[in-house]
One Martini backbone bead per residue (centre of mass of N, CA, C, O) as a GRO file, in nm:
protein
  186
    1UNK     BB    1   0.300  26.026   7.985
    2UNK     BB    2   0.466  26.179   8.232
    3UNK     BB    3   0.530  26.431   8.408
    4UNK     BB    4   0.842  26.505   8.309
    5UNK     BB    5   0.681  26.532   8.020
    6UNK     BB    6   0.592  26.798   8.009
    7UNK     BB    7   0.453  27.054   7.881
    8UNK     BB    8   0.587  27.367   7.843
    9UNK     BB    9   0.698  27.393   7.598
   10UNK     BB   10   0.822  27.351   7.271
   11UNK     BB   11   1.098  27.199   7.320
   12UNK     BB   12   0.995  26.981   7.505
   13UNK     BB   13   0.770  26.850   7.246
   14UNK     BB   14   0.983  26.796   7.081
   15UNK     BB   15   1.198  26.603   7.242
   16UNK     BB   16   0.972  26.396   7.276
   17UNK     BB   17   0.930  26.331   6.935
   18UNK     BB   18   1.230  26.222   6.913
   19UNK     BB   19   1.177  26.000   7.071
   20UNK     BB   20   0.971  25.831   6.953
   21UNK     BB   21   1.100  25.839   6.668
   22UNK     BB   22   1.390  25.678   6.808
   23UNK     BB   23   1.264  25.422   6.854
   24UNK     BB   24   1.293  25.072   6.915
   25UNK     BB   25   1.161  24.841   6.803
   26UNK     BB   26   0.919  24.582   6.839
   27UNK     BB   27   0.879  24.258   6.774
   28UNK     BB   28   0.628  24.339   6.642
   29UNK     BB   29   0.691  24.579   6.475
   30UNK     BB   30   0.748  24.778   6.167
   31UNK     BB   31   0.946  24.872   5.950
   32UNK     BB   32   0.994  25.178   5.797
   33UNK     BB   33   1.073  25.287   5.511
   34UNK     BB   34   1.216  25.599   5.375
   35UNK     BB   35   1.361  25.554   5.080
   36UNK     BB   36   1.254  25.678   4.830
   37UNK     BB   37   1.337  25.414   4.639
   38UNK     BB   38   1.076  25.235   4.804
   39UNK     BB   39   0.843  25.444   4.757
   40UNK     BB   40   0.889  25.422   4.424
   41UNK     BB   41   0.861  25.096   4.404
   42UNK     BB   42   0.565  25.110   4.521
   43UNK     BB   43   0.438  25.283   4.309
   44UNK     BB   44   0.514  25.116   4.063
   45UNK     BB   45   0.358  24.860   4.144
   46UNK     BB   46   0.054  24.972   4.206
   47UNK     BB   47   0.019  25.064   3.906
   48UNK     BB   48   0.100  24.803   3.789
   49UNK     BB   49  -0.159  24.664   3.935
   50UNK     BB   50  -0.414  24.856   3.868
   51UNK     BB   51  -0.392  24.790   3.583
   52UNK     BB   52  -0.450  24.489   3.617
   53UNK     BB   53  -0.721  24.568   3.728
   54UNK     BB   54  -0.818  24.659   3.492
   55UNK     BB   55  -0.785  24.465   3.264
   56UNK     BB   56  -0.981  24.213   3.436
   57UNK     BB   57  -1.213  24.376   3.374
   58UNK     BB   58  -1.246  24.404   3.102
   59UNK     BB   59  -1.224  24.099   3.027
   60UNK     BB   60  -1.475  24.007   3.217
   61UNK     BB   61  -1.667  24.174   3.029
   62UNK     BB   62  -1.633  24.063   2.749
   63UNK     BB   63  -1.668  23.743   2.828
   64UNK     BB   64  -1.955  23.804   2.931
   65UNK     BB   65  -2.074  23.889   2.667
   66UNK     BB   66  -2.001  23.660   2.484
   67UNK     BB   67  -2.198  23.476   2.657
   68UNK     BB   68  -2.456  23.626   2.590
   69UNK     BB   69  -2.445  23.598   2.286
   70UNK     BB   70  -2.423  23.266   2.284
   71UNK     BB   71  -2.672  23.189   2.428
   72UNK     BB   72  -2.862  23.368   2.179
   73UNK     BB   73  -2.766  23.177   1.988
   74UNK     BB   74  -2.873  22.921   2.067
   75UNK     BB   75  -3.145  22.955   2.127
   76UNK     BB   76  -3.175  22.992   1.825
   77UNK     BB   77  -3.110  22.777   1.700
   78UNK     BB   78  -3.254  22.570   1.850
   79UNK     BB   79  -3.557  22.666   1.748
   80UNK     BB   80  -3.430  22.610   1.422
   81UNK     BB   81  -3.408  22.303   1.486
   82UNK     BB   82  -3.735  22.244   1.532
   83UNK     BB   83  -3.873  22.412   1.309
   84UNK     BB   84  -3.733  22.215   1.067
   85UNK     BB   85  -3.894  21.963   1.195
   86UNK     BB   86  -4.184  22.055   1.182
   87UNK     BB   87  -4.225  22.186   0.884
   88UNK     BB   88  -4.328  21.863   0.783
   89UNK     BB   89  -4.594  21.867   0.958
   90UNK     BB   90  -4.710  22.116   0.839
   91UNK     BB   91  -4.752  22.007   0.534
   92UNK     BB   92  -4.900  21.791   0.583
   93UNK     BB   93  -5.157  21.893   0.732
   94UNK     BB   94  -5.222  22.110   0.497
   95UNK     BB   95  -5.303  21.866   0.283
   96UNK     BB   96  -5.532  21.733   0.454
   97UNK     BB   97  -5.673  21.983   0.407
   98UNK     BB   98  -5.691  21.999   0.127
   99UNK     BB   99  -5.840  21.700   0.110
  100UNK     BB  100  -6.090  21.787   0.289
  101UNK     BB  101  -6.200  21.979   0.033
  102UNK     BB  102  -6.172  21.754  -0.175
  103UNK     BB  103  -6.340  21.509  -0.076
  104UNK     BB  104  -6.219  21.326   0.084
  105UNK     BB  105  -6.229  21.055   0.224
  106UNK     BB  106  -6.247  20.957   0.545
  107UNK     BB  107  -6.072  20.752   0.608
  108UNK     BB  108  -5.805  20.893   0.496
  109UNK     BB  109  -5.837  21.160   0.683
  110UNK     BB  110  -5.741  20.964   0.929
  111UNK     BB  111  -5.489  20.874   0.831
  112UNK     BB  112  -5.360  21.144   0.780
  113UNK     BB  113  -5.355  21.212   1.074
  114UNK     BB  114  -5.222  21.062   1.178
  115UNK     BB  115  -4.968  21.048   1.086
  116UNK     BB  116  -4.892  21.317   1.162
  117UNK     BB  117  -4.911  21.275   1.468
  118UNK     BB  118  -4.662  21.066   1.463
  119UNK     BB  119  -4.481  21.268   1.337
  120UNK     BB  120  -4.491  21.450   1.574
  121UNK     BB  121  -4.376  21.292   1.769
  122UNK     BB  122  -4.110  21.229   1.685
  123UNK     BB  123  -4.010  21.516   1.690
  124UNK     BB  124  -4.026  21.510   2.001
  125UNK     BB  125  -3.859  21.237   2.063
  126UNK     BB  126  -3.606  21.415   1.922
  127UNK     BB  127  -3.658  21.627   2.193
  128UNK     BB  128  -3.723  21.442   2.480
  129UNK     BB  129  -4.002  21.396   2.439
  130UNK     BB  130  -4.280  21.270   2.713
  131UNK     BB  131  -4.531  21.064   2.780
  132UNK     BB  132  -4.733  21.057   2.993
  133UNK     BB  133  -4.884  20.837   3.220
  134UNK     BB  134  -5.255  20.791   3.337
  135UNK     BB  135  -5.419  20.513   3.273
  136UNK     BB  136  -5.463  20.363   3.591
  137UNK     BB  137  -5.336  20.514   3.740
  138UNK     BB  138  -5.223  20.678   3.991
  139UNK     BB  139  -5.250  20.969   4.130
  140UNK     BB  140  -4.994  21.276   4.076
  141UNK     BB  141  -4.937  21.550   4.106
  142UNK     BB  142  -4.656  21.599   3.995
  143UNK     BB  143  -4.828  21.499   3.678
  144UNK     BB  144  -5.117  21.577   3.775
  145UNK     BB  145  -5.462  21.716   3.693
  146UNK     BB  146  -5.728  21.753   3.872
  147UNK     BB  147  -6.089  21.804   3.684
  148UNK     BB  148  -6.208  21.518   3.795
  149UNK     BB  149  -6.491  21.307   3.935
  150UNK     BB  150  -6.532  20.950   3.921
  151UNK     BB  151  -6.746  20.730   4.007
  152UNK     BB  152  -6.671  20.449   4.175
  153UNK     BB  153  -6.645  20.041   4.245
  154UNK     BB  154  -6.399  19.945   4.003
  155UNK     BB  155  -6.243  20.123   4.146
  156UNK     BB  156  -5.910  20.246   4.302
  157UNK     BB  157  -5.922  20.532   4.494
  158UNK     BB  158  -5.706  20.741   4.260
  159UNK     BB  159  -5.792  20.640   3.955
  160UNK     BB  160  -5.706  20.687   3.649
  161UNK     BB  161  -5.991  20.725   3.398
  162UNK     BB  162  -5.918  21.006   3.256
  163UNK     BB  163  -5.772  21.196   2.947
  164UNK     BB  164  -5.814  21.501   2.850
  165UNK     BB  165  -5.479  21.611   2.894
  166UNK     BB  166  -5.188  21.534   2.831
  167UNK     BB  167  -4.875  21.515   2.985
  168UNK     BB  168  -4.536  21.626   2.940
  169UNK     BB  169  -4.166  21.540   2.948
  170UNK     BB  170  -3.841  21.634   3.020
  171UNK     BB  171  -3.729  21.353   3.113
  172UNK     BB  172  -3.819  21.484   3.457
  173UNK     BB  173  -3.932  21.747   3.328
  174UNK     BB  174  -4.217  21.895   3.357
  175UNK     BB  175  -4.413  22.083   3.128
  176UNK     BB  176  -4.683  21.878   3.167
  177UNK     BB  177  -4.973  21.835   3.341
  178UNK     BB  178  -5.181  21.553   3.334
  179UNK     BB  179  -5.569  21.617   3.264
  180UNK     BB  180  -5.759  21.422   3.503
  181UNK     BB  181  -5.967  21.182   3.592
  182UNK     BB  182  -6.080  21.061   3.936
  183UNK     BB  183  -6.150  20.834   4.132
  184UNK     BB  184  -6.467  20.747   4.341
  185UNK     BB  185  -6.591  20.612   4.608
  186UNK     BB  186  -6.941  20.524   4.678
   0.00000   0.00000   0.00000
């Protein structure tokens, strides 16, 4: 404000806010407009938007429970299609067992597990699981456990000379990484 419009009384006060409020709008300012009738019609787009947020927000919570309903189905199904591959393997096992008891010569009983033994194999390669190869290969952290060491002048150090306990993987994805004594030149 200027000096001449120093407010000494209330009517000066007034004149300065008519002043103020009558200016014409800069290049850059908005015009807002005062009609009833457009900010009655700016309240109900308000309402029918908050409206429709709240229904996507509602739609997207149903959405969002209904993937996790279908996830904890998928993995229960995944189970029971195992389930249902490996209970062939168990059937013949406890067989195995059975013929164990009854006297079955040695040879048999030995055949009896194998055979469980490659069926079982087969189960898990029909869910893309396989044996890690370990013995003579270079030690490889990423897929094996070193856990023990064996001295010898006739491998290069370093070389898997006995496999513990295989370890498997999907696809790329080690699950058990294979437990293995490895070469040690003396």
């Amino acid at each position: 404000m200027s000096e001449d419009l120093r407010p000494d009384s209330d009517e000066t006060t007034e004149a300065t806010l008519d002043q103020e409020v009558n200016m014409d709008p800069g290049p850059d300012e908005e015009v807002i407009p005062t009609d009833d009738a457009v900010i009655q019609q700016l309240q109900i787009e308000k309402a029918e938007l908050h409206d429709q947020l709240l229904r996507l927000q509602a739609e997207f919570i149903n959405y969002r429970r209904l993937q996790e309903t279908r996830i904890a189905q998928d993995r229960k199904f995944a189970t029971e299609r195992l389930v249902r591959e490996l209970l062939p393997v168990l059937d013949n096992f406890e067989r195995t067992v059975r013929h164990l008891s009854a006297g079955t010569p040695v040879q048999q009983m030995i055949d009896g597990i194998q055979a469980v033994e490659k069926q079982f194999m087969s189960v898990l390669q029909g869910q893309g699981v396989s044996r890690i190869a370990s013995i003579g290969e270079s030690f490889n952290p990423e897929i094996h456990e070193a856990i023990g060491i064996v001295e010898s002048n006739e491998h290069e150090e370093g070389t898997v000379l006995e496999e513990v306990e295989a370890g498997f993987r999907i696809a790329e994805r080690i699950i058990r990484p294979a437990r293995v004594k490895v070469s040690k030149t003396v």
